[in-house]
Residue frames as qw, qx, qy, qz and C-alpha x, y, z in Angstrom:
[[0.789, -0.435, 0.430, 0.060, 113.31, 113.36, 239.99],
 [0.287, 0.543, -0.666, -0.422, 116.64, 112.45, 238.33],
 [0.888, 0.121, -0.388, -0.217, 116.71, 109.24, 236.47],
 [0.283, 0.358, -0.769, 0.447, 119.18, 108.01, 239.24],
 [0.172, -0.070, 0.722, -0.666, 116.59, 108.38, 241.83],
 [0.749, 0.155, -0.219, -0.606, 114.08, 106.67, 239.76],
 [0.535, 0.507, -0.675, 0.047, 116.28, 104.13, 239.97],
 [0.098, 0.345, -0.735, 0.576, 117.04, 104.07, 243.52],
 [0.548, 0.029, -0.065, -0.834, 113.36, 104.20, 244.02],
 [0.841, 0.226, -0.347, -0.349, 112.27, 101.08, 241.74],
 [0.484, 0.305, -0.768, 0.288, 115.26, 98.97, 243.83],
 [0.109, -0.033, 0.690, -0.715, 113.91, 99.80, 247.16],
 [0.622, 0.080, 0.298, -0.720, 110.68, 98.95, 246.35],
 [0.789, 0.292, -0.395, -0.368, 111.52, 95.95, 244.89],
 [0.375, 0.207, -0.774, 0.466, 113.83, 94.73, 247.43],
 [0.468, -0.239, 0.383, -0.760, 110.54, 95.55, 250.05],
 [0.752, 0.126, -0.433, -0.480, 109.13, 92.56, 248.64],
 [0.576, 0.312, -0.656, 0.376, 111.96, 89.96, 249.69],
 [0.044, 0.377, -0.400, 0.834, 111.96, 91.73, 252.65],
 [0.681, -0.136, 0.133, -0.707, 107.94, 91.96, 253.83],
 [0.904, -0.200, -0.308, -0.217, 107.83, 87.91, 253.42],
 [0.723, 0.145, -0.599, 0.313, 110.71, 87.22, 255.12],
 [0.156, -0.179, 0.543, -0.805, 109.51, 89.41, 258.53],
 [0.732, -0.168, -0.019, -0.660, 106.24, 88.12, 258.13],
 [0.853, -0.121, -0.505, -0.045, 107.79, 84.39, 258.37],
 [0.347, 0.221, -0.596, 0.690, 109.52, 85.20, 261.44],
 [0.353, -0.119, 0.400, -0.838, 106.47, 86.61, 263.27],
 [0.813, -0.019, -0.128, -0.568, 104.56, 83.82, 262.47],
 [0.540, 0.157, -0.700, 0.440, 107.35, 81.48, 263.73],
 [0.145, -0.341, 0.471, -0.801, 107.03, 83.64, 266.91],
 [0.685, -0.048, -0.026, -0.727, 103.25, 82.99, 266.94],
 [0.907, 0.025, -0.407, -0.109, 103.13, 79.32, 266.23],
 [0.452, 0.165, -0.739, 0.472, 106.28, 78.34, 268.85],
 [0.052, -0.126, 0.408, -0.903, 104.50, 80.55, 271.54],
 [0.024, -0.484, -0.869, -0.102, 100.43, 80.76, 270.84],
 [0.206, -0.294, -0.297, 0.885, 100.60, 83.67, 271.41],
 [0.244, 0.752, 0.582, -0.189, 97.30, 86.05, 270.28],
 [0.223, -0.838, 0.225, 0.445, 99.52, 89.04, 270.42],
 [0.429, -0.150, 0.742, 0.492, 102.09, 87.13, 267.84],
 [0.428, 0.574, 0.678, 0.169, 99.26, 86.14, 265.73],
 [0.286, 0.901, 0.327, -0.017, 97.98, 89.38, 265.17],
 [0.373, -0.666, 0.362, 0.535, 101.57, 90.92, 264.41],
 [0.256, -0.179, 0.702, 0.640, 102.29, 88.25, 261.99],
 [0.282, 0.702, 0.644, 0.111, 98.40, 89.01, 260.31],
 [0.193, 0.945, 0.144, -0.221, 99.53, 92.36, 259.86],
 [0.298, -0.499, 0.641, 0.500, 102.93, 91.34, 258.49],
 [0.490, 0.347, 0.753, 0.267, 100.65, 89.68, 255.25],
 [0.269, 0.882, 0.376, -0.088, 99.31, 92.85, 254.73],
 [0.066, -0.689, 0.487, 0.533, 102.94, 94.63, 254.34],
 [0.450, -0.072, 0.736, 0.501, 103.84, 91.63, 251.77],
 [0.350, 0.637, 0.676, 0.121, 100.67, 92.85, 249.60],
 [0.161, 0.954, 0.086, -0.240, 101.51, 96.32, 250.01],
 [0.658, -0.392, 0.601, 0.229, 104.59, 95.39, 248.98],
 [0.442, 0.210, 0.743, 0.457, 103.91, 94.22, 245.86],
 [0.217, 0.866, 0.421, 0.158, 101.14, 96.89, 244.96],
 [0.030, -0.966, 0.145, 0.211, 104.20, 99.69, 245.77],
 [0.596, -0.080, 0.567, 0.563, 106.52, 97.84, 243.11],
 [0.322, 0.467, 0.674, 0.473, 104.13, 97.91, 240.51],
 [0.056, 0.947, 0.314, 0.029, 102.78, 101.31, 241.04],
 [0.391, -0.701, 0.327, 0.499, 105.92, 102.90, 241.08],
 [0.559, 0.140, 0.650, 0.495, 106.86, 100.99, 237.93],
 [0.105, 0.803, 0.554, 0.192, 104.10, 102.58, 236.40],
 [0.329, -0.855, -0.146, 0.373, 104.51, 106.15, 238.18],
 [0.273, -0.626, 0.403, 0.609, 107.66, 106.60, 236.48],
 [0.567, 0.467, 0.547, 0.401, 106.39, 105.99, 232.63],
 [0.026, -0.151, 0.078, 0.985, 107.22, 109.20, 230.82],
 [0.459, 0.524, 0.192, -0.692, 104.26, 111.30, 229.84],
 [0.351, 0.178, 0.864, 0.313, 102.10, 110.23, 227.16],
 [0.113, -0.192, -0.400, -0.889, 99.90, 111.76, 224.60],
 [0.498, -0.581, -0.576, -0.287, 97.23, 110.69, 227.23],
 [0.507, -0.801, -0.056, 0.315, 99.10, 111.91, 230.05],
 [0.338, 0.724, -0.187, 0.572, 100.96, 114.89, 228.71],
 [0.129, 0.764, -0.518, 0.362, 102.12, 115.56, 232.25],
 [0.150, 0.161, -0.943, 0.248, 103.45, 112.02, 233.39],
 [0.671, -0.239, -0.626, -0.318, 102.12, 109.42, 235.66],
 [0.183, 0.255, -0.672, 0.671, 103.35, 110.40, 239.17],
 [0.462, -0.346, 0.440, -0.688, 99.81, 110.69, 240.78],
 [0.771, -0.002, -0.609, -0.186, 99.76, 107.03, 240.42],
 [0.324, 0.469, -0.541, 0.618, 101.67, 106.99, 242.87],
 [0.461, -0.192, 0.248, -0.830, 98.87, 108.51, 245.46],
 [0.838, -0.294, -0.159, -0.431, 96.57, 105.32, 244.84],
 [0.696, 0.174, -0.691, 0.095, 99.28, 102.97, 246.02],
 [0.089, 0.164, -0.618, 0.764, 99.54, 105.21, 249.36],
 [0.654, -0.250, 0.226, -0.677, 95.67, 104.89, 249.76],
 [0.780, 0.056, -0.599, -0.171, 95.59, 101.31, 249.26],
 [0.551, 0.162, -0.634, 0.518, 98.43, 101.16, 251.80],
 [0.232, -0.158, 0.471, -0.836, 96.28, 103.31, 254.36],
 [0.760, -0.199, -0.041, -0.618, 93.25, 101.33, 253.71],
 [0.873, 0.054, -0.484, 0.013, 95.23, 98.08, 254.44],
 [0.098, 0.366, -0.597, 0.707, 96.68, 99.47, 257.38],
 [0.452, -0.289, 0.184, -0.824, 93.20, 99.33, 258.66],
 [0.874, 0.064, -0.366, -0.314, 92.20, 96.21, 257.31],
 [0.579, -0.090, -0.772, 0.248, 95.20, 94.42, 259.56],
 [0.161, -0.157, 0.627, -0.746, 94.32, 96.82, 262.75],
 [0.778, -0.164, 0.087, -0.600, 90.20, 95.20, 262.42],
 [0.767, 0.100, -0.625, 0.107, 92.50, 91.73, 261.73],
 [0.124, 0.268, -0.586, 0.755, 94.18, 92.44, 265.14],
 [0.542, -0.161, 0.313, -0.763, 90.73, 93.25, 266.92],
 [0.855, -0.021, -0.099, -0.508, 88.86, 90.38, 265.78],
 [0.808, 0.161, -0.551, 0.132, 91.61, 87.76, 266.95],
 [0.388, 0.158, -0.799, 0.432, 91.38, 89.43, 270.17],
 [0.583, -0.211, -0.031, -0.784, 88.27, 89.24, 271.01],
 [0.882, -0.150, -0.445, -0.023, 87.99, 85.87, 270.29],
 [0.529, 0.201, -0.613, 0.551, 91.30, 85.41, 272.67],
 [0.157, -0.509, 0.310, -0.788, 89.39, 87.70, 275.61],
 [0.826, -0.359, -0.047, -0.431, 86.98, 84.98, 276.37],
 [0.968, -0.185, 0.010, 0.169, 90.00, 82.32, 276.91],
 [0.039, 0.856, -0.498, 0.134, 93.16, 84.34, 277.71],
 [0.890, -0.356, 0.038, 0.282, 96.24, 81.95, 278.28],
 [0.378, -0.739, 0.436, 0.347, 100.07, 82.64, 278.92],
 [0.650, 0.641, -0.381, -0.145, 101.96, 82.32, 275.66],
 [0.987, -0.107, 0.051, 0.112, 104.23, 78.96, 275.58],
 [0.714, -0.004, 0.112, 0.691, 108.25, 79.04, 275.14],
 [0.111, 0.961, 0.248, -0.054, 108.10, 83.12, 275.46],
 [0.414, -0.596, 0.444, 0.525, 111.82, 83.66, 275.67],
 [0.385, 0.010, 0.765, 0.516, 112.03, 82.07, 271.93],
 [0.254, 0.607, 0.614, 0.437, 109.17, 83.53, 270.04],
 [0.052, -0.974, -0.050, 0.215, 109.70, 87.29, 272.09],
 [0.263, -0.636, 0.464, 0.557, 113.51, 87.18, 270.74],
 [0.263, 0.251, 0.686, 0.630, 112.30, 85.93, 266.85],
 [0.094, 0.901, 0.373, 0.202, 109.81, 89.26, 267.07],
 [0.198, -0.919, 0.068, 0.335, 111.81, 91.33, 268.70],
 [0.563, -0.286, 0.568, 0.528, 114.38, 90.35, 265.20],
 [0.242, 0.722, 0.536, 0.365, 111.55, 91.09, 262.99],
 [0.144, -0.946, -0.280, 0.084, 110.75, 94.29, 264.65],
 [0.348, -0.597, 0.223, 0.687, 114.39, 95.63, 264.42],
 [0.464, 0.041, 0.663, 0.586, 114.20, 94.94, 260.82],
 [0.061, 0.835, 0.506, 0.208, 111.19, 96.11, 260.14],
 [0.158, -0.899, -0.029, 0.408, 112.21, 100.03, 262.02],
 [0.621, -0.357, 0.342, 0.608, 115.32, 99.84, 259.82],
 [0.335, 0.229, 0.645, 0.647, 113.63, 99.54, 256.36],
 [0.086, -0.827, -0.554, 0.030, 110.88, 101.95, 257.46],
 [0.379, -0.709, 0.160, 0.573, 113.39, 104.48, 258.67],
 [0.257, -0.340, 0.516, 0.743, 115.20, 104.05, 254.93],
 [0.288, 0.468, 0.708, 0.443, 112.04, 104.05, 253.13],
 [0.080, -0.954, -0.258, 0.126, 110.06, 107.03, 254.92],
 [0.339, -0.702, 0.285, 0.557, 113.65, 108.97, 254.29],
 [0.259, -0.096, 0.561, 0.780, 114.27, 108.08, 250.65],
 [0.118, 0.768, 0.628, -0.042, 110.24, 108.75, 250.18],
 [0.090, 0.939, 0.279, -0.178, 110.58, 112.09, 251.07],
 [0.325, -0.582, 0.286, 0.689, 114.29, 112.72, 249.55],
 [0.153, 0.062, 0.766, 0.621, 113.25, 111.35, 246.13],
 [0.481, 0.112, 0.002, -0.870, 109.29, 112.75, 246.54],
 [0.384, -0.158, -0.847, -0.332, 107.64, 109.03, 246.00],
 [0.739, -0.191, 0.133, -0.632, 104.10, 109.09, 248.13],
 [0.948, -0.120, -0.272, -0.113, 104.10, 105.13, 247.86],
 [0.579, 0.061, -0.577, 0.573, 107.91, 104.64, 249.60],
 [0.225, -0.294, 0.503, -0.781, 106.78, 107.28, 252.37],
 [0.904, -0.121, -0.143, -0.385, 103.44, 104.75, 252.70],
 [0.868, -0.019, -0.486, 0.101, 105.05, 101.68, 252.74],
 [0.309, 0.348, -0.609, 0.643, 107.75, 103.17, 255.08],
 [0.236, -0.330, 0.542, -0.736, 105.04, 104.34, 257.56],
 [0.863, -0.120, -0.384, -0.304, 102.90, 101.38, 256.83],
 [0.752, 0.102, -0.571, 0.312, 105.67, 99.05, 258.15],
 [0.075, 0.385, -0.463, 0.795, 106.62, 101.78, 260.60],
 [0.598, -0.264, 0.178, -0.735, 103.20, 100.89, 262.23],
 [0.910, 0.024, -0.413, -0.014, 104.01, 97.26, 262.37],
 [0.485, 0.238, -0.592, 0.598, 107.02, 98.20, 264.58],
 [0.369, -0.301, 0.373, -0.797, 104.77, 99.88, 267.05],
 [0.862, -0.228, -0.131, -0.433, 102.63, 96.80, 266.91],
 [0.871, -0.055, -0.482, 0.080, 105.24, 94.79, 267.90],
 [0.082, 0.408, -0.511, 0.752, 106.57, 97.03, 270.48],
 [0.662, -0.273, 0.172, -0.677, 103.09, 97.00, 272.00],
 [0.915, -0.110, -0.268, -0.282, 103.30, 93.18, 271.96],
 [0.749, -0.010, -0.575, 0.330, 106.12, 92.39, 273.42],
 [0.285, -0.442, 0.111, -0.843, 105.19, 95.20, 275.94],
 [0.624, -0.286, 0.090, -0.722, 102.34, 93.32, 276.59],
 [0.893, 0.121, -0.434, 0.007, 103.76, 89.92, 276.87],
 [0.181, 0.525, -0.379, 0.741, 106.03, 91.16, 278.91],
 [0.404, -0.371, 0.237, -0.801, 103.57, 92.09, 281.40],
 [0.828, -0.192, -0.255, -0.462, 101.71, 89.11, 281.12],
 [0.781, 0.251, -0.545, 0.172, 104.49, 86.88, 282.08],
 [0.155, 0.218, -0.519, 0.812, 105.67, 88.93, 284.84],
 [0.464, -0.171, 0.229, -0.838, 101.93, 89.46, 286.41],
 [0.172, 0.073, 0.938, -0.293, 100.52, 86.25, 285.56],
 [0.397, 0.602, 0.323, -0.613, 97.24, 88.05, 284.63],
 [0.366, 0.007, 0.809, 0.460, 97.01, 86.46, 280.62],
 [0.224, 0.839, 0.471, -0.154, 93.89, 88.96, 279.61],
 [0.259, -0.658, 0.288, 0.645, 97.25, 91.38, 279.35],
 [0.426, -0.050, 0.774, 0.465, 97.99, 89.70, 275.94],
 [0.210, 0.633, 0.672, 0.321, 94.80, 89.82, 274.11],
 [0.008, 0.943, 0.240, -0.231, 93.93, 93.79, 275.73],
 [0.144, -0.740, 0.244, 0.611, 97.12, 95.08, 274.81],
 [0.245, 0.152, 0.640, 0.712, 97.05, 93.98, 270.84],
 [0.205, 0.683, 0.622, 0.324, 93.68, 96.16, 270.91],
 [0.291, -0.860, -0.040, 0.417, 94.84, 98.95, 272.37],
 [0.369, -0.238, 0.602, 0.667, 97.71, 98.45, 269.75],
 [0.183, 0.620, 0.661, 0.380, 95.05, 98.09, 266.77],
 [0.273, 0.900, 0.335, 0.061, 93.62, 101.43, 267.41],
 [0.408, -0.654, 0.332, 0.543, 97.35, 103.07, 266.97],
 [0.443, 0.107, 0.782, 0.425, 97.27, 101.40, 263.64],
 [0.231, 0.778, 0.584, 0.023, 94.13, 102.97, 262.69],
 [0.026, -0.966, 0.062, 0.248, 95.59, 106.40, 263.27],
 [0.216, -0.395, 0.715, 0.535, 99.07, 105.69, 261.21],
 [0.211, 0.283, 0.802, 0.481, 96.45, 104.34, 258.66],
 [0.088, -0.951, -0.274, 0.114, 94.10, 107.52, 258.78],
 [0.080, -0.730, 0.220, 0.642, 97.11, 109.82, 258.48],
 [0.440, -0.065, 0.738, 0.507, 98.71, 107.60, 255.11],
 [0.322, 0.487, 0.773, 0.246, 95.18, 108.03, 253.67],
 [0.030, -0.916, -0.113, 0.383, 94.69, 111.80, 254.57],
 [0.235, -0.788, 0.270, 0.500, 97.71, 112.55, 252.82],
 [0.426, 0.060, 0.836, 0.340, 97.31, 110.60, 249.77],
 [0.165, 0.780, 0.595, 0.102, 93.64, 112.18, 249.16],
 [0.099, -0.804, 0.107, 0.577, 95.67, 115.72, 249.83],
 [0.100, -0.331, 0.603, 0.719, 98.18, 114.88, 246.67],
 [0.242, 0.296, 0.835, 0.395, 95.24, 113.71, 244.32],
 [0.027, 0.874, 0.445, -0.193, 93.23, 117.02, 245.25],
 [0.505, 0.447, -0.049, 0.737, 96.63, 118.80, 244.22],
 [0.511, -0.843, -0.087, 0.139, 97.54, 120.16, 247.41],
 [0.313, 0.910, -0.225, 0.153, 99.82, 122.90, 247.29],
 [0.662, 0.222, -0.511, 0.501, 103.99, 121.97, 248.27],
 [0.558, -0.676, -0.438, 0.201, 104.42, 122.95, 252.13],
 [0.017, -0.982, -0.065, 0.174, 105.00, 125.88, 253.74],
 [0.441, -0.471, 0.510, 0.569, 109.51, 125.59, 253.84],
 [0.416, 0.145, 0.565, 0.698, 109.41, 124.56, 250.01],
 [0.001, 0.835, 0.550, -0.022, 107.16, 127.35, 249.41],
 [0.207, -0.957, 0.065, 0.191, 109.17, 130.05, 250.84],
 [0.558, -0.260, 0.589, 0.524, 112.30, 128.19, 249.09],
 [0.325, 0.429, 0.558, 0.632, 110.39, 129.60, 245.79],
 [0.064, -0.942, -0.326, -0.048, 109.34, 132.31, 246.49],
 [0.326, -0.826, 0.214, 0.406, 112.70, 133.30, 247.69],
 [0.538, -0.010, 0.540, 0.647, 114.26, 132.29, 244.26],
 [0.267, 0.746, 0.547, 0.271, 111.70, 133.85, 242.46],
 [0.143, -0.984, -0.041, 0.101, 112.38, 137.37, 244.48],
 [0.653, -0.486, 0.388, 0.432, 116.25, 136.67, 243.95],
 [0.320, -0.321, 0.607, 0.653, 116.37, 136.36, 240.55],
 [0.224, 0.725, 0.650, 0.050, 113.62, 138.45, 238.74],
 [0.347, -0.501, 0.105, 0.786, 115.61, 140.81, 237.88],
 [0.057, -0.022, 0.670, 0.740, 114.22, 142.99, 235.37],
 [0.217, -0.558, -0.776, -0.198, 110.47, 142.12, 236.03],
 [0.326, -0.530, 0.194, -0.758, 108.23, 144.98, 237.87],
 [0.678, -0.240, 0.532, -0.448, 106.67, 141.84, 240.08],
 [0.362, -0.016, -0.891, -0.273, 105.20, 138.41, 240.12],
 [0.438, -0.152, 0.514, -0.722, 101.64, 137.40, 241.42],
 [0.919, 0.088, -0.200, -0.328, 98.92, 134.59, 240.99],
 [0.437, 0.378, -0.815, -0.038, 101.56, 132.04, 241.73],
 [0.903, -0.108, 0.052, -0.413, 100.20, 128.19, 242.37],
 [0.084, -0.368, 0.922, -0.086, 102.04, 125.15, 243.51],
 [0.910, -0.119, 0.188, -0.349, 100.59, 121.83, 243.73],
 [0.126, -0.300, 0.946, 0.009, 102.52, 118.11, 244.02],
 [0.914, 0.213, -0.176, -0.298, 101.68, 115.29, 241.94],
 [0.979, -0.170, -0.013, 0.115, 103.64, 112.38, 243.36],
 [0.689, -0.043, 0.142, 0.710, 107.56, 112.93, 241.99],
 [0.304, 0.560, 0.400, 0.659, 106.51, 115.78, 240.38],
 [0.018, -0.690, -0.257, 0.677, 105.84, 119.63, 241.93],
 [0.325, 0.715, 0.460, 0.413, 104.20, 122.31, 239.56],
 [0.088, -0.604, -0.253, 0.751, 104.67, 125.88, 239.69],
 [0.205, 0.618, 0.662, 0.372, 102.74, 128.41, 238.10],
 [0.079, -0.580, -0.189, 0.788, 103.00, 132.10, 238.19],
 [0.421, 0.801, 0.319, 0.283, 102.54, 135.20, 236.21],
 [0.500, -0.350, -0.086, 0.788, 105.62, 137.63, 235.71],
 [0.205, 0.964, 0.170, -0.015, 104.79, 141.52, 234.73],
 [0.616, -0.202, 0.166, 0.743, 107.39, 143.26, 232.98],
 [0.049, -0.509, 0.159, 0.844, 107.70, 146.27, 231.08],
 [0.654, 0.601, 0.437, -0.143, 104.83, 146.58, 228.23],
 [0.401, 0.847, -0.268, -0.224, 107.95, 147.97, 226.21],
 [0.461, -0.512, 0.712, 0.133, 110.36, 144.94, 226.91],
 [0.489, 0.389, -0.688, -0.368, 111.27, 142.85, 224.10],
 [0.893, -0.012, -0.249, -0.376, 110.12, 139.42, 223.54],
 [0.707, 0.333, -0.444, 0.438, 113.68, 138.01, 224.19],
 [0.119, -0.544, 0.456, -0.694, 114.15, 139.86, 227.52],
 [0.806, -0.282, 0.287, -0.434, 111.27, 138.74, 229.32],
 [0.916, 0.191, -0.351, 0.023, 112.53, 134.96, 227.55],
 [0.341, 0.463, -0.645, 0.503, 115.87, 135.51, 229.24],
 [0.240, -0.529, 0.361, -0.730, 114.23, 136.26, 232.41],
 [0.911, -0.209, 0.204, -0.291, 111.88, 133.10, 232.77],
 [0.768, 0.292, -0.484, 0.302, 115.06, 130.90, 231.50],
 [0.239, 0.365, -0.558, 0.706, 116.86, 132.35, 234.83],
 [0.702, -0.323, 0.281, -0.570, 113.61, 131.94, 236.80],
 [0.939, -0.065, -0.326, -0.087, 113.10, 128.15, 235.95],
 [0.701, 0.143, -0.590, 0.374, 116.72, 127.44, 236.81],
 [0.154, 0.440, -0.617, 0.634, 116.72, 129.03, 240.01],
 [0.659, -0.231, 0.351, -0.623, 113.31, 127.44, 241.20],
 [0.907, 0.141, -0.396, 0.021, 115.05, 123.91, 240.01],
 [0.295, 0.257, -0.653, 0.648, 117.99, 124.94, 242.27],
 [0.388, -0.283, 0.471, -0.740, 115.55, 125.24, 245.15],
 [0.713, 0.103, 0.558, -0.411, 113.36, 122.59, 244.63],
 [0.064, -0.153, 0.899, 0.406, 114.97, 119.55, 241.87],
 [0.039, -0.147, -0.831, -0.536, 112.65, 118.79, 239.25],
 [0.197, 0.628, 0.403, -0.636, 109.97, 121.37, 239.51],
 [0.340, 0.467, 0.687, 0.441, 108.07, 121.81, 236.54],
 [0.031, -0.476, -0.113, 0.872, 107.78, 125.93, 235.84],
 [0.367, 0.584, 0.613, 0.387, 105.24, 127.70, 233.81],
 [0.124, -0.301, -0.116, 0.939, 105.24, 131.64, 233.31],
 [0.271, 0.745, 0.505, 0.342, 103.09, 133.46, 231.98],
 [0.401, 0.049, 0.212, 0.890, 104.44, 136.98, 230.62],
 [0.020, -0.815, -0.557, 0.159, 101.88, 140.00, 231.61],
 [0.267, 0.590, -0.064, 0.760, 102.74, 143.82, 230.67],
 [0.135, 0.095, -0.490, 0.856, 102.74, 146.26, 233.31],
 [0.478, -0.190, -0.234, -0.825, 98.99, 147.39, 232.68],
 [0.613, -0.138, -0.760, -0.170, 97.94, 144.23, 234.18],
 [0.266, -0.657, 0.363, -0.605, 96.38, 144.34, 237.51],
 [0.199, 0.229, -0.885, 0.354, 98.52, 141.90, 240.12],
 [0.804, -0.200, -0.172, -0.533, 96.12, 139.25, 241.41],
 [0.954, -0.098, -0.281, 0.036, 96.55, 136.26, 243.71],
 [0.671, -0.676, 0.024, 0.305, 99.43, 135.32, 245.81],
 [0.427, 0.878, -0.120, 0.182, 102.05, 137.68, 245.03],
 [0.704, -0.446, 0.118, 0.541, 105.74, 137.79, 245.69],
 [0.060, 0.977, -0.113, -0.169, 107.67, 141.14, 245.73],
 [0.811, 0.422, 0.020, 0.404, 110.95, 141.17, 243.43],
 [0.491, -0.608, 0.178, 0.598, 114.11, 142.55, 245.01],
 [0.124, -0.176, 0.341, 0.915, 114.85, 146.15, 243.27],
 [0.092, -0.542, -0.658, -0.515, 110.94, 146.31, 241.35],
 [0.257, -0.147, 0.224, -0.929, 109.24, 149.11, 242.40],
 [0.325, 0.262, 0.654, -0.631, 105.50, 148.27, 244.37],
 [0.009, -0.259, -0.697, -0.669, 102.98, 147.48, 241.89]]
């Protein structure tokens, strides 16, 4: 990532802050004008954004320290714990959610002034899709694991308040005031699953899970483009560490090429698997011909078959 979008990065997650209390006091306006159960348990998962919130400032902060003689290659998979945190607090407001309507099943009632506390959520809830929408997008333009989190964290706050005023909705119109409390648990296990993916995919980048299939084939096709000179490349390994993507091959060349050739060649590899895929970290390793081709292999436009 360039130092611009480190930047861009460290702003938007610092500006989430601001942000996360000032939806969470609206939905708890909502709640408190209304009584609503539904409300409540919105604005109890709107406490949990403000925390993630803060834990995807400061881990970011962090994230982006250059490498250190303890971490020769950076701090990006910091990055990863901020997105489990954020999936395990996803969960933590969807059992908040359940356990405030339970209580509410035994003594369902019709929410008070509903016109006024469904149009201060339904003001939160636009806000909230917006900043989701521009975090989960700069997440995955700038590679940050914690801004795609937070984005889909929040993003699962907008579904909760869809589902509530959904279900408020109903109630109002039907009379039937059980509506309220059943639909925020029905909501709650949605949560779970948007907090169950966050964490899946967090525990993927800290196992060093390999870059998906498109960026994949976006190296590979540089690699075959501009290996000119080489008999092949095989063995080659990806993996993503927060901002960061690795690649790792091994290039065979002529066991009579000079030292300088082959040098030329991986100079003209790196850059073209930086042009595919910005700030990819390239290692080569330099094999003679004699070597026998192992692992995943990718065939070099003009190299004879090894």
């Amino acid at each position: 990532m360039t130092e611009d979008g480190n930047i861009i990065v460290r702003r938007l997650a610092f500006w989430g802050i601001p942000l996360s209390f000032g939806v969470m006091g609206l939905k708890l306006v909502a709640w408190w004008v209304t009584g609503s159960v539904a409300l409540l348990s919105d604005g109890l998962e709107s406490t949990v954004n403000v925390v993630a919130a803060f834990i995807a400032f400061f881990v970011i902060r962090y994230a982006q320290k250059p490498a250190d003689d303890d971490h020769p290659f950076g701090h990006h998979k910091a990055e990863y714990l901020s997105a489990v945190t954020e999936g395990v607090l996803i969960v933590v407001a969807a059992l908040m959610i359940v356990r405030e309507a339970v209580v509410a099943l035994a003594e369902p009632a019709l929410p008070q002034a509903p016109a006024l506390g469904l149009g201060i959520n339904l003001l939160a809830g636009v806000i909230n899709a917006v900043w989701a929408y521009t975090l989960i997008r700069a997440g995955k333009k700038y590679r940050s694991p914690a801004l795609v989190a937070d984005g889909h964290h929040i993003n699962s706050d907008v579904v909760t308040s869809v589902g509530v005023f959904v279900g408020l909705i109903l109630a109002l119109a039907t009379g039937y005031a059980i509506l309220d409390p059943v639909l925020a648990i029905l909501v709650s296990f949605n949560i779970l699953f948007q907090g169950w993916k966050v964490i899946s995919h967090s525990i993927d980048g800290l196992m060093d899970k390999a870059v998906d299939l498109d960026e994949e084939k976006a190296i590979k096709a540089a690699i075959a483009t501009h290996a000119g000179g080489a008999l092949g490349v095989h063995d080659l390994k990806t993996r993503q560490a927060g901002a960061a993507t690795f690649v790792v091959f091994d290039l065979v060349v002529p066991a009579s090429m000079p030292v300088g050739e082959a040098h030329d060649i991986c100079d003209r590899l790196e850059d073209a698997i930086n042009a595919a895929h910005p700030g990819a970290r390239v290692v080569i390793h330099v094999e003679p011909e004699s070597e026998k081709a192992h692992g995943v292999r990718v065939k070099v436009k003009g190299a004879a078959a090894q």
